[in-house]
C-alpha positions, -999 to +999 in steps of 0.1 A: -132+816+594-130+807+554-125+830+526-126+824+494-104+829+461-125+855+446-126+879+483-081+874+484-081+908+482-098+913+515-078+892+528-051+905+556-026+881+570-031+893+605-064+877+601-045+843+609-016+859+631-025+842+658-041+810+647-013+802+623+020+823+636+017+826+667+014+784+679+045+785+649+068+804+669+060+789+704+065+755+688+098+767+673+107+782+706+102+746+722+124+734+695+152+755+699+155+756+736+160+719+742+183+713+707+213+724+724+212+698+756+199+668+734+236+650+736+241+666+769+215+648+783+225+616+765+258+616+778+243+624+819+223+589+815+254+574+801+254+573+763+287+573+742+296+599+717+280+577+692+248+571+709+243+604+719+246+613+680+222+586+675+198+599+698+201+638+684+192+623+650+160+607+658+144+639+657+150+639+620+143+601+616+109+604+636+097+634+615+110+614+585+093+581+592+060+601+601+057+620+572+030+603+554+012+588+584+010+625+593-006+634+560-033+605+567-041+617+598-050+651+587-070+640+558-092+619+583-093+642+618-087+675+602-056+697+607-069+715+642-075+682+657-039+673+648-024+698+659-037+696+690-026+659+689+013+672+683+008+694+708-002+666+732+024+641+722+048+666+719+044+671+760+051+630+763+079+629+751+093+661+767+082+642+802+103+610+789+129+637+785+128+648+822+126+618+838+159+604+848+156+565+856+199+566+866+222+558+836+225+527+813+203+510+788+168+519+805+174+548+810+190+560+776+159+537+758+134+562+777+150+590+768+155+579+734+117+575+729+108+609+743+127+626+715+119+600+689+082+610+693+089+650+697+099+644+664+073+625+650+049+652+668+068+680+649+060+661+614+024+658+627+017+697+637+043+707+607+024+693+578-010+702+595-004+740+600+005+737+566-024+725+556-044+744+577-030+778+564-033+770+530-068+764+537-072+796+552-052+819+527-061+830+491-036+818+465-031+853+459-012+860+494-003+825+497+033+825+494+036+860+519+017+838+545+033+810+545+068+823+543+063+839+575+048+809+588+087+796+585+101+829+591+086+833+625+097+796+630+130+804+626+123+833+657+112+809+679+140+786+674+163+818+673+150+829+708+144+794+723+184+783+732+184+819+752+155+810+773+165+772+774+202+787+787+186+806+817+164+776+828+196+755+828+213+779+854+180+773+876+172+743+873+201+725+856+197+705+825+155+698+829+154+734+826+152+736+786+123+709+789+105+724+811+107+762+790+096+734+757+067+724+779+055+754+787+052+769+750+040+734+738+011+740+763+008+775+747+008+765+721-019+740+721-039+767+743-038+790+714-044+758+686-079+745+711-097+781+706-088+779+669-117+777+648-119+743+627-122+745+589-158+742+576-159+706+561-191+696+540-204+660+546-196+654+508-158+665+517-156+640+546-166+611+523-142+621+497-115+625+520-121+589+534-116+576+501-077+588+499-049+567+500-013+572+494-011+548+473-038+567+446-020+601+454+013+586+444-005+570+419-021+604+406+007+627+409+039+604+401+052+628+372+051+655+396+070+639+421+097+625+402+102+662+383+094+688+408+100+665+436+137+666+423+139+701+422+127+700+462+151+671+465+184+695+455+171+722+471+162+708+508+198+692+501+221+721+498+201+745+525+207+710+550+241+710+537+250+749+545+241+743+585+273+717+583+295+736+558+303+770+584+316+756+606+340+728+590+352+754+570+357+777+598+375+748+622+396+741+589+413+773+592+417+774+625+389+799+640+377+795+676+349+782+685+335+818+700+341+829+664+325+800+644+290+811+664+296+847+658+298+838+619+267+813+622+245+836+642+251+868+616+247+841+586+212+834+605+202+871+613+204+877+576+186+846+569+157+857+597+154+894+583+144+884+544+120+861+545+086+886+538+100+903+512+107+872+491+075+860+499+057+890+481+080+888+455+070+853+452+030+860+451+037+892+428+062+879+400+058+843+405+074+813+420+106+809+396+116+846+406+125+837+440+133+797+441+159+800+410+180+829+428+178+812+459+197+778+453+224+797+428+234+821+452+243+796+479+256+773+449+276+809+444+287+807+481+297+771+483+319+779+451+338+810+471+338+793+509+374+776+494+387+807+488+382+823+523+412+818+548+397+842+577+372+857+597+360+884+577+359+868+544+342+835+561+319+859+574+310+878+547+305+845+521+284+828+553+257+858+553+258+857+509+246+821+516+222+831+547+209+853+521+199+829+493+184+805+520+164+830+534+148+846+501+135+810+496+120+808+530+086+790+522+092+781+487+092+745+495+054+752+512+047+772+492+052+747+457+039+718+483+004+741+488+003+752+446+006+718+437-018+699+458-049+687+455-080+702+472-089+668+482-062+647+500-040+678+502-026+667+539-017+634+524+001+651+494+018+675+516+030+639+537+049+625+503+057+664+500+076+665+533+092+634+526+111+643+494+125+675+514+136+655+544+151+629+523+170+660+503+178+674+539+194+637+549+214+628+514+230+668+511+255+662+547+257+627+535+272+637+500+292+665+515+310+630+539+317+610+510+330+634+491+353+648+520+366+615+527+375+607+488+390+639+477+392+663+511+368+693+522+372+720+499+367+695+468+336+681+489+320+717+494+325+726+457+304+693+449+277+705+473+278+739+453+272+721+422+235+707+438+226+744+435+232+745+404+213+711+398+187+726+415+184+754+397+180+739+369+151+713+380+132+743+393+134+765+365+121+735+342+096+723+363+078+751+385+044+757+374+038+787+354+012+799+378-016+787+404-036+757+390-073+752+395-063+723+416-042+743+444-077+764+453-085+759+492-119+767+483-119+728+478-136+724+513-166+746+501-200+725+498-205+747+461-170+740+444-164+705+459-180+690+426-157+703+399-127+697+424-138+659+426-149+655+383-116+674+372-088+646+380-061+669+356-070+699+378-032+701+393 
């Protein structure tokens, strides 16, 4: 199925519900169901509290150190055939998971491998779907589509701890694995009856001719402005997840009361992601990303001043909020910005200024903790909104460029894609 710029307004995003949403969720689903025992099944095979932290973070560092591999990949297979690919090594590493070889080194090294490469398996599908649904989507509708494609991301991951939880009771703490396996394998059921993206022979040799290197090369200025802007932002939305419940634990709330906060700051996250995507393709890009990062820079500024439940509450679902009116902006800017040619390897440098933001905000929010105590350290994280803010109001695009077209795979428009280097 293609489409093309000029037919957007024919376009309907259930067209692609279920070759781009619906593998989403069950992928997020796997995700979230098998978060929660990641440490707990560290610690059964023997890990200490420090390994076992080790071992939850290599999701991050696999997606982080696969980033740009995984945007080289997709230039040269194609997106469908990577995704199918995550999907496959995705399963792997849930099996190293499951396997239990007794405690001690062996054992933990296994099991530290099998989430290692469920990570690096998330960066490969991650940047691919992203790819691929650019492809698919006018410009027009582009930010609507692919802010559901992280909104329904976030349902899956919302559901999958639930599901994980009743496998547990059955069949103790391989049950969560076992629910990730079976939507991974639904997953990649759904992805193999996806059609492939029409790629002309003149495409293929173009696309052979990428490198990082001459995409880094090419877009450097937009990196280093824009790329700063994603920088900030992916650091104070990573920062938030840690900021609720420190606070909360601060001033003494239980622990049943911390997850009552988080889960209504989520739901209110969950609940606004369409709307900001419209507002996004109608009004532009600026309207949405802008407001986003200074209302939770707005939040991180009144958290201090909270001493209870209620107010906690109510300041954790104002910052819920500003996340989730930017949901997709980040995919959104990576998809408006790249180039028709190369765009998976793009989207690979794309992904790793985000995760690197995602990695520096926590470590920031430490530093400062440990110099000058928690509340001085949250107000500091506030102030990256602000930074933020700022980077994306100067350096956001004024609207769609040539470059960002996904008619870029079409035999008749490749030409001008290949002869017009300034085109992004």
């Amino acid at each position: 199925m293609r489409h093309s710029a000029e037919a957007g307004g024919e376009f309907r995003l259930r067209d692609v519900a279920v070759a781009a949403y619906a593998p989403a969720t069950l992928f997020g689903l796997a995700e979230g169901a098998m978060l929660p025992v990641i440490a707990l099944s560290a610690f059964e095979r023997g890990a200490s509290a420090s390994i076992a932290a080790l071992i939850a973070a290599s999701l991050g560092i696999g997606a982080f150190v696969t980033n740009i591999p995984s945007g080289i990949l997709a230039t040269r297979i194609g997106e469908r055939r990577s995704m199918l690919l995550a999907a496959q090594l995705t399963v792997v590493g849930l099996v190293l998971c499951i396997l239990k070889l007794g405690t001690g080194p062996g054992s933990l090294a296994a099991y530290g491998f099998g989430v290692l490469l469920i990570g690096a398996a998330a960066s490969v599908y991650n940047l691919a779907r992203q790819s691929y649904l650019t492809e698919m989507v006018p410009p027009l509708m582009r930010a609507r589509a692919l802010s559901t494609l992280g909104g329904t991301m976030r349902v899956g991951v919302f559901i999958g701890p639930f599901l994980g939880a009743g496998a547990a009771k059955l069949w103790g703490l391989s049950g969560p694995y076992f629910v990730s396996i079976a939507a991974i394998l639904a997953a990649g059921a759904i992805v193999h009856r996806v059609p492939d993206l029409e790629l002309s022979e003149q495409y293929r040799q173009a696309a052979a001719q990428v490198t990082t290197r001459g995409v880094l090369k090419q877009h450097w200025r937009l990196f280093a402005t824009l790329g700063t802007g994603i920088l900030l932002l992916s650091a104070i939305r990573q920062t938030r997840q840690v900021v609720i419940p420190l606070w909360a634990s601060h001033i003494g709330l239980s622990p049943a009361t911390i997850s009552l906060i988080y889960g209504a700051a989520g739901a209110v996250d969950a609940i606004t992601f369409y709307p900001a995507g419209k507002v996004m393709d109608v009004r532009g890009r600026r309207w949405v990303a802008v407001p986003s990062v200074v209302v939770m820079g707005i939040s991180f500024m009144l958290m201090p001043l909270t001493s209870g439940p209620v107010t906690l509450a109510l300041v954790a679902m104002v910052m819920g909020f500003g996340n989730g009116i930017g949901s997709g902006i980040v995919m959104t800017l990576g998809a408006d910005t790249s180039p028709a040619i190369g765009r998976p390897t793009f989207l690979g440098i794309w992904r790793e200024l985000s995760d690197g933001g995602s990695g520096i905000g926590p470590v920031i929010l430490s530093a400062a903790t440990a110099i000058a105590g928690l509340a001085t350290g949250i107000l500091l994280s506030g102030g990256i909104g602000f930074a933020a803010a700022v980077a994306l109001w100067a350096w956001i695009p004024r609207r769609v460029g040539v470059g960002a077209s996904t008619a870029g795979r079409r035999p008749a428009e490749l030409t001008g894609t290949l002869t017009d280097p300034d085109a992004t």
